[in-house]
C-alpha positions in Angstrom: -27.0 -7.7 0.8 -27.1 -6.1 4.0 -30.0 -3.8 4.7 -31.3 -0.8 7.4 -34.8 0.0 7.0 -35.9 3.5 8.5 -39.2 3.4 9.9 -41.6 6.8 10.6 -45.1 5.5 12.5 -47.2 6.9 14.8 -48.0 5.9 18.4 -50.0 2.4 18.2 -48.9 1.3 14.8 -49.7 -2.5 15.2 -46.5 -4.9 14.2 -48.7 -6.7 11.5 -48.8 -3.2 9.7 -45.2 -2.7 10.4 -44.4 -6.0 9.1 -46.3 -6.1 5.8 -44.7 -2.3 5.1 -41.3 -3.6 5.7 -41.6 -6.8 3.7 -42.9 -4.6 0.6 -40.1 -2.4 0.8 -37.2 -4.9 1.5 -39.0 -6.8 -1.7 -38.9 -4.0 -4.1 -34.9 -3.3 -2.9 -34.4 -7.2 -4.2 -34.6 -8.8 -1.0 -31.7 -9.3 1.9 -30.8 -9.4 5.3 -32.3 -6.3 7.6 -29.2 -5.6 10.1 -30.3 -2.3 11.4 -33.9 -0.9 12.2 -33.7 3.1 12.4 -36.8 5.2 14.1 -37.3 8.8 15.7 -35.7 8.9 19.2 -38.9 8.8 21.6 -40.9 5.8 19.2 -38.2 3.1 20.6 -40.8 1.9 23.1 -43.4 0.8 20.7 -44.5 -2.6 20.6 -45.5 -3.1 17.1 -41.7 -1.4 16.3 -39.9 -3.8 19.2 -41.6 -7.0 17.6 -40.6 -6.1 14.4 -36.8 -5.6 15.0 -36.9 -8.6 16.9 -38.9 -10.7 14.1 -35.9 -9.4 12.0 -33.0 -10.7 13.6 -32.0 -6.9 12.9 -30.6 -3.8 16.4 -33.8 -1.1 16.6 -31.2 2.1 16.4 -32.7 5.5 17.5 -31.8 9.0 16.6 -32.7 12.7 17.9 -35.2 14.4 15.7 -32.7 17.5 15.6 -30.0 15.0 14.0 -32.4 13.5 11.2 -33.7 16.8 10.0 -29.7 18.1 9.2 -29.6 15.6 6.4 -31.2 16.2 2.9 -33.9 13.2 2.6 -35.3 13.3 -1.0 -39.1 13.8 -0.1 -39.4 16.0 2.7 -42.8 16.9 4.7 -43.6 19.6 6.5 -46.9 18.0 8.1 -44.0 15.2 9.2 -41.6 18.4 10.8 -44.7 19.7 12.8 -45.4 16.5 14.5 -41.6 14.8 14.6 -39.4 17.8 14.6 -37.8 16.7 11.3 -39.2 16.7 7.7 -38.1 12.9 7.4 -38.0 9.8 9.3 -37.7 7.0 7.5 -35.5 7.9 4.3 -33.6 10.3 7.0 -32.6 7.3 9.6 -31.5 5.4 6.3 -28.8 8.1 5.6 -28.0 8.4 9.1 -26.8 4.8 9.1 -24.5 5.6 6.6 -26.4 3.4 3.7 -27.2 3.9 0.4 -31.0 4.9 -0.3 -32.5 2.1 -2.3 -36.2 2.7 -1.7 -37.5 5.8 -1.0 -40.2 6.2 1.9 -43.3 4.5 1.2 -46.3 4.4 3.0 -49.1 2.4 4.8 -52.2 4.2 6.7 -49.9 4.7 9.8 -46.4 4.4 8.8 -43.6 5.2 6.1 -40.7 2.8 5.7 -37.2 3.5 3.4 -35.1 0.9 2.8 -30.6 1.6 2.6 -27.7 -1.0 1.5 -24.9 -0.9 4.2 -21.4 -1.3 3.2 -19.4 -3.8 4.3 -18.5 -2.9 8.6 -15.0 -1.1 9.1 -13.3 -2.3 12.1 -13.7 0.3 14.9 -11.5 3.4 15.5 -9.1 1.9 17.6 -8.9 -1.5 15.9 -8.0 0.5 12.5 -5.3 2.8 14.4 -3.5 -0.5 15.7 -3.3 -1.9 11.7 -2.0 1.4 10.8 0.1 1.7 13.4 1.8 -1.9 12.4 1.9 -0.7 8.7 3.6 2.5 10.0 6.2 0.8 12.5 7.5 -1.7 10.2 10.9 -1.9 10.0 13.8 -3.8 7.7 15.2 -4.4 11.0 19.6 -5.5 10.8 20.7 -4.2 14.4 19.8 -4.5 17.6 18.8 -8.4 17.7 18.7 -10.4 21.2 19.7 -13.7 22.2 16.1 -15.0 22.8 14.7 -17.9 21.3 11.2 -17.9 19.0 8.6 -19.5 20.6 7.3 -22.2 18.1 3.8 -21.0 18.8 4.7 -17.8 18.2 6.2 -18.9 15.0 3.7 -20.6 14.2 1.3 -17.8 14.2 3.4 -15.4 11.8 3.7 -18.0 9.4 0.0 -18.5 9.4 -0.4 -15.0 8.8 1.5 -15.4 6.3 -0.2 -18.3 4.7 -3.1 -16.5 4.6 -2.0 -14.1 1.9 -4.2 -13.5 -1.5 -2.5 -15.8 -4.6 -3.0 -15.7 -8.4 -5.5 -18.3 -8.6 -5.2 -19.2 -5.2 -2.0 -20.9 -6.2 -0.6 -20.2 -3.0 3.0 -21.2 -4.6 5.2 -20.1 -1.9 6.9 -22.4 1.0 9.2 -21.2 4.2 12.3 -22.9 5.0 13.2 -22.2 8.1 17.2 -21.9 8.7 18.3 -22.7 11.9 21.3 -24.7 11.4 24.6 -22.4 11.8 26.7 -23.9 9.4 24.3 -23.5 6.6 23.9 -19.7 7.3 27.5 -18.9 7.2 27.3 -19.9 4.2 24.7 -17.5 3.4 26.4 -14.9 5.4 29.5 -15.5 3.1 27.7 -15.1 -0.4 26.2 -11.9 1.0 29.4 -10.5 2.0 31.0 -10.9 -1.1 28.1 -8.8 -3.3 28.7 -6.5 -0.4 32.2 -5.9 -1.4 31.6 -6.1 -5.1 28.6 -3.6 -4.0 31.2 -1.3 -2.4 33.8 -1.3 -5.1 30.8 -0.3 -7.9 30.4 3.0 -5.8 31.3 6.6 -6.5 34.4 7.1 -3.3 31.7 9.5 -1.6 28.8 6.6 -2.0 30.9 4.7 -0.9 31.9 6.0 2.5 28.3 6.3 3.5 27.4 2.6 2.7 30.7 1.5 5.1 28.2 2.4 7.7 25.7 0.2 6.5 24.7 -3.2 8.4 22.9 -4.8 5.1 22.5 -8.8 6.8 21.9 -10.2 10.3 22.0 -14.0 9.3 24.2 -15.2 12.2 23.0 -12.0 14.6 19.4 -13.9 14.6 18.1 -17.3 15.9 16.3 -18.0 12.8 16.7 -17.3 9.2 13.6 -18.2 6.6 13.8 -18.6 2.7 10.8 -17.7 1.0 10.4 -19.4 -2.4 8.1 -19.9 -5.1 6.9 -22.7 -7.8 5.7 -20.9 -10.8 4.2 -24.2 -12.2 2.0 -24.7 -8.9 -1.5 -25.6 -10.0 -0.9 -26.7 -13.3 -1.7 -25.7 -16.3 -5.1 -23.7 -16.3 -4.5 -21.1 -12.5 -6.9 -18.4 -13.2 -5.7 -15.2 -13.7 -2.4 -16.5 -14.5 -1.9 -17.0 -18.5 -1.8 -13.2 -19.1 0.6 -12.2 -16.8 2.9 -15.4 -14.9 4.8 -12.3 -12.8 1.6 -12.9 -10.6 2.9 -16.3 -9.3 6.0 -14.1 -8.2 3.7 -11.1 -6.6 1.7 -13.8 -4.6 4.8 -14.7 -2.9 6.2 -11.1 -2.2 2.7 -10.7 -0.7 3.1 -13.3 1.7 6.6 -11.9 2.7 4.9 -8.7 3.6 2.0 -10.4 5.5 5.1 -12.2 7.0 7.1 -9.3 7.9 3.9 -7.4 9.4 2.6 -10.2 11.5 6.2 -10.6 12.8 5.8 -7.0 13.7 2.6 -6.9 15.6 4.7 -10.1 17.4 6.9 -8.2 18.8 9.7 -9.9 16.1 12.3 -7.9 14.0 12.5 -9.0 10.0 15.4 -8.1 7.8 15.3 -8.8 4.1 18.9 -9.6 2.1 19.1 -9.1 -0.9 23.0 -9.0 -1.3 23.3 -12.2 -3.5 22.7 -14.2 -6.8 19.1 -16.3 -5.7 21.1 -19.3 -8.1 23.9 -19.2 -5.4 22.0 -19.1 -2.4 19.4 -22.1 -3.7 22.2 -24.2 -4.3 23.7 -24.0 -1.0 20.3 -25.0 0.4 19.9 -27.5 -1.9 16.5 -26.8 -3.6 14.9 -28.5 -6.6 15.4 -27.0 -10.1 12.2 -25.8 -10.6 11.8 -23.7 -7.1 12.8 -20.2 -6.8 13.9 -17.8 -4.2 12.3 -14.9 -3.7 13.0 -13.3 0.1 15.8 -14.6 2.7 14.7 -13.2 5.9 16.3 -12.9 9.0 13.9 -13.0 12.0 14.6 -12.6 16.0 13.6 -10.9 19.1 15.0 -7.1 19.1 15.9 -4.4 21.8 13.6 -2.1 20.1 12.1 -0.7 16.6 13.9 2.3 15.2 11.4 5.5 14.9 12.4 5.4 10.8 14.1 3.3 8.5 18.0 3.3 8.8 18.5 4.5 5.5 16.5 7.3 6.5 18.0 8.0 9.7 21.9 7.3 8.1 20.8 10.0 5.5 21.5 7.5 2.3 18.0 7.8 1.4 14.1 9.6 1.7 11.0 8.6 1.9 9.4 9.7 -1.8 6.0 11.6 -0.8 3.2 10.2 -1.6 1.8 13.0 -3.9 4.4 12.1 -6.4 3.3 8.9 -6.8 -0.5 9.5 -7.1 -2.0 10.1 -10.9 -5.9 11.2 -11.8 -7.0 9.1 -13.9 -4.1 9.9 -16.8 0.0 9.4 -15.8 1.0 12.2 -15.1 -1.2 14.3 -13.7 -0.7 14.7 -9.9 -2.8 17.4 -9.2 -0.5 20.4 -10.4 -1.1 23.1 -12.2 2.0 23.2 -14.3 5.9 22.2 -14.7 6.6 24.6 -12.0 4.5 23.6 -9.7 6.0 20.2 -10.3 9.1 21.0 -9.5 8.3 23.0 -6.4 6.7 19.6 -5.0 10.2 18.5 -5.2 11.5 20.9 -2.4 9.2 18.7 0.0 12.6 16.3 -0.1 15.6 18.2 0.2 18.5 16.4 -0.8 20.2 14.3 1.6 23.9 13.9 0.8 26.7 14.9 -0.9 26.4 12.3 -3.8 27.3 14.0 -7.1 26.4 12.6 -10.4 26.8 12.8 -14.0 23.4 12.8 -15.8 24.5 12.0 -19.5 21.6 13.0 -21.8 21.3 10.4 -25.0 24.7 8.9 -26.7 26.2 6.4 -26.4 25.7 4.3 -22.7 29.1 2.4 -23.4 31.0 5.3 -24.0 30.4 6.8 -20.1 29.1 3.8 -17.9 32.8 2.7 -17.0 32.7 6.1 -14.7 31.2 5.2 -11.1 29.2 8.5 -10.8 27.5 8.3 -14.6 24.0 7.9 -14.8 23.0 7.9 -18.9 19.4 8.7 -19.7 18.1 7.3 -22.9 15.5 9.0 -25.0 14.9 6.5 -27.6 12.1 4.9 -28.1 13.4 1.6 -28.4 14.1 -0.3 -24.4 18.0 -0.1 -24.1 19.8 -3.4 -22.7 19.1 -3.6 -19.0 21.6 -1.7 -16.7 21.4 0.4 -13.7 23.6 3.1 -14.8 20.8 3.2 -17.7 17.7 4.9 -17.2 15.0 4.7 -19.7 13.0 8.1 -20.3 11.4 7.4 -23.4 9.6 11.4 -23.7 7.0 11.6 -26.5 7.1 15.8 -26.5 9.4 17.8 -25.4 7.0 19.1 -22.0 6.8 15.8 -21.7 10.8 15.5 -21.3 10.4 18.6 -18.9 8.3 16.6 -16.6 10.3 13.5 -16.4 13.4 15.7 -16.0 12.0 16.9 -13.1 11.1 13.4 -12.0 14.5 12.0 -12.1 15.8 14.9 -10.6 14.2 14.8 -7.5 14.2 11.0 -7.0 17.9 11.2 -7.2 17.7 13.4 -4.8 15.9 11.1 -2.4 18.9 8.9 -2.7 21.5 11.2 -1.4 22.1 13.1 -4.5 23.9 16.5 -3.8 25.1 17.3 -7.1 23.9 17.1 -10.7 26.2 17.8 -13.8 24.4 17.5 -16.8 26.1 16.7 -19.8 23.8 16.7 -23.2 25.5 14.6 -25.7 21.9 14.5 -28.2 21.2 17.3 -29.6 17.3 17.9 -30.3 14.5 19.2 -28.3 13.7 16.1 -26.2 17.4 16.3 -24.9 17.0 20.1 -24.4 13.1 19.6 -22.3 15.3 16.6 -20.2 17.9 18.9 -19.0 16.0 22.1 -18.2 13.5 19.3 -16.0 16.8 18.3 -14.6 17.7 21.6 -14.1 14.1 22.8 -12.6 14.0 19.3 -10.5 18.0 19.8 -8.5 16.9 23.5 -7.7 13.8 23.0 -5.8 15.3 19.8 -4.4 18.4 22.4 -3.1 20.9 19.8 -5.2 23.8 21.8 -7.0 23.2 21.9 -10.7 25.7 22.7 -13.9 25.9 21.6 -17.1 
């Protein structure tokens, strides 16, 4: 446990004093290390204070009188004010470091001494700017890539970064292949373009326009392609943390693809994630082992530059979601508004950013309307529906309840270039009824054309 002490003493306080006080203290706090020593600006130069900090190990930090006496100490004194200027030293210069109080001042025939637990250092300003900055300026990069080779150290150095990502267990069950060889990523490039066009043909005519303009792949635009897998069984049988939820094996390996990707970044090196194809097809043209799995095919090269947003953003097919829809206190749900309408009127934060138009079918029966491009069927029921995208599960438990995810999906379709909602309510009770006036209450504040 790291430790400050704060230290009040008058002039000619002797160190043995000092020390025995301290040791007291730091004993009845259950011992650790003493980083910081805290005194009164103007009581740095004593000797007996000096020895101590250096018997310590620990910096002797000073503060101005006027600074100690803003912050509320627990036992104040006002014969300490009329001599120091402040009504505490010692418990004061604890709070002042930013520790927790432990021990409260206590005193020996010249001195008082408190005793604070430090939380772990931050990084300083600037060194936390520069890792939010990175965060920030990541990109799914697809354009712009340079004929430049990567520097093997360089490489090197991203793919440590990578390595060093948390695991279930500390598995660590991911491994990077890295693609070079042109024949193998045509291949690649082939499977992709072919979910591409099955993509395409899936899409509403509208849709589908806006994705022609789409680059979704730079596998033969870059020097270097990687394949990010995972082995689930890595570790054997008993990996802690792993028997209640194996997903984790899979979630160590994402993690390592975004250490990956944000490394790469700080490098100077653009990353672009395909996901246009089966993982089955794309192991078997590399030639992996049965019990391996793809997660992430990256491409990775030197790039003119780094877009100010995402291209999806910038091309209009999508918005960011903001992030006060996606934070709950301490129940789901509640996001910090006052009511439905409230809810809603977060929505207008993201105004819709295409022309999309879709058909929300409320309940029924998803076979009956999937076979139309622009459906989107919402099922009430409580019972999970068989996986499908053009099926989204709203299971509502009250009919405010179907209100609020109403609103929900109103306003996420939105993000994704939604212009147009027509509502169609095929079940006819009061869940079906909440769902479409949340619809309803969700397109409006989003500014997306509503009937039904």
């Amino acid at each position: 446990m790291n430790l400050v002490v704060g230290v009040g003493l008058r002039g000619g306080t002797s160190y043995r004093e000092l020390r025995d006080l301290v040791n007291d203290v730091v004993a009845e706090a259950g011992g650790g290390v003493v980083r910081v020593v805290v005194t009164v600006e103007g009581r740095e130069a004593e000797p007996g204070l000096q020895r101590l900090a250096a018997a310590l190990g620990a910096e002797l930090h000073t503060v101005p009188a006027a600074e100690l006496s803003r912050l509320p100490a627990p036992t104040p004194s006002e014969q300490v004010e009329l001599l120091a200027g402040t009504p505490s030293v010692a418990e004061a210069a604890v709070l002042v470091a930013g520790a927790d109080l432990l021990v409260p001042k206590r005193r020996s025939p010249n001195a008082t001494a408190a005793v604070g637990r430090l939380p772990a250092p931050a990084y300083t300003a600037g060194e936390r700017e520069v890792v939010h900055r990175v965060l920030a300026e990541r990109r799914d990069v697809r354009r712009g890539f340079i004929d430049r080779p990567i520097d093997d150290d360089l490489l090197m150095r991203v793919l440590e970064s990578a390595h060093r990502a948390p695991s279930v267990g500390l598995s660590q069950p991911w491994d990077f292949l890295l693609i070079r060889d042109i024949a193998t990523r045509r291949k690649v490039h082939d499977l992709a373009t072919a979910q591409r066009d099955a993509f395409a043909a899936s899409l509403p005519p509208d849709r589908r326009q806006a994705f022609d303009g789409l680059k979704i792949e730079a596998i033969l635009d870059t020097p270097l392609n990687i394949a990010v897998t995972c082995d689930p069984g890595r570790g054997g049988r008993h990996v802690l943390g792993r028997h209640a939820d194996p997903r984790t094996t899979w979630f160590s390996a994402a993690i390592a693809i975004q250490n990956l990707w944000l490394a790469a970044r700080a490098e100077g090196l653009g990353v672009g994630w395909v996901s246009f194809f089966e993982p089955g097809e794309v192991a078997a043209v590399l030639d992996l082992p049965a019990h391996i799995e793809l997660v992430g095919y990256l491409c990775v090269g030197h790039v003119e530059e780094f877009a100010p947003a995402p291209e999806l953003v910038r091309s209009g097919w999508a918005a960011r979601r903001p992030l006060a829809w996606a934070v709950h206190y301490d129940q789901w749900g509640q996001r910090g508004t006052t009511s439905i309408e409230d809810d809603a009127a977060q929505a207008g934060k993201a105004q819709a950013v295409g022309k999309q138009s879709v058909r929300v079918v409320v309940g029924g029966d998803a076979a009956e309307h999937l076979e139309l491009a622009d459906a989107l069927v919402v099922h009430l029921g409580s019972e999970k529906p068989v996986a499908d995208f053009g099926v989204l599960w709203r299971p509502a438990r009250t009919p405010v309840e179907a209100v609020e995810l109403g609103v929900e999906v109103a306003r996420d379709l939105a993000l994704q270039g939604v212009g147009e909602l027509v509502v169609q309510v095929v079940e006819q009770s009061e869940l079906a009824d909440g769902l479409a006036r949340g619809l309803r209450a969700g397109a409006l504040a989003c500014g997306v054309a509503w009937s039904g």
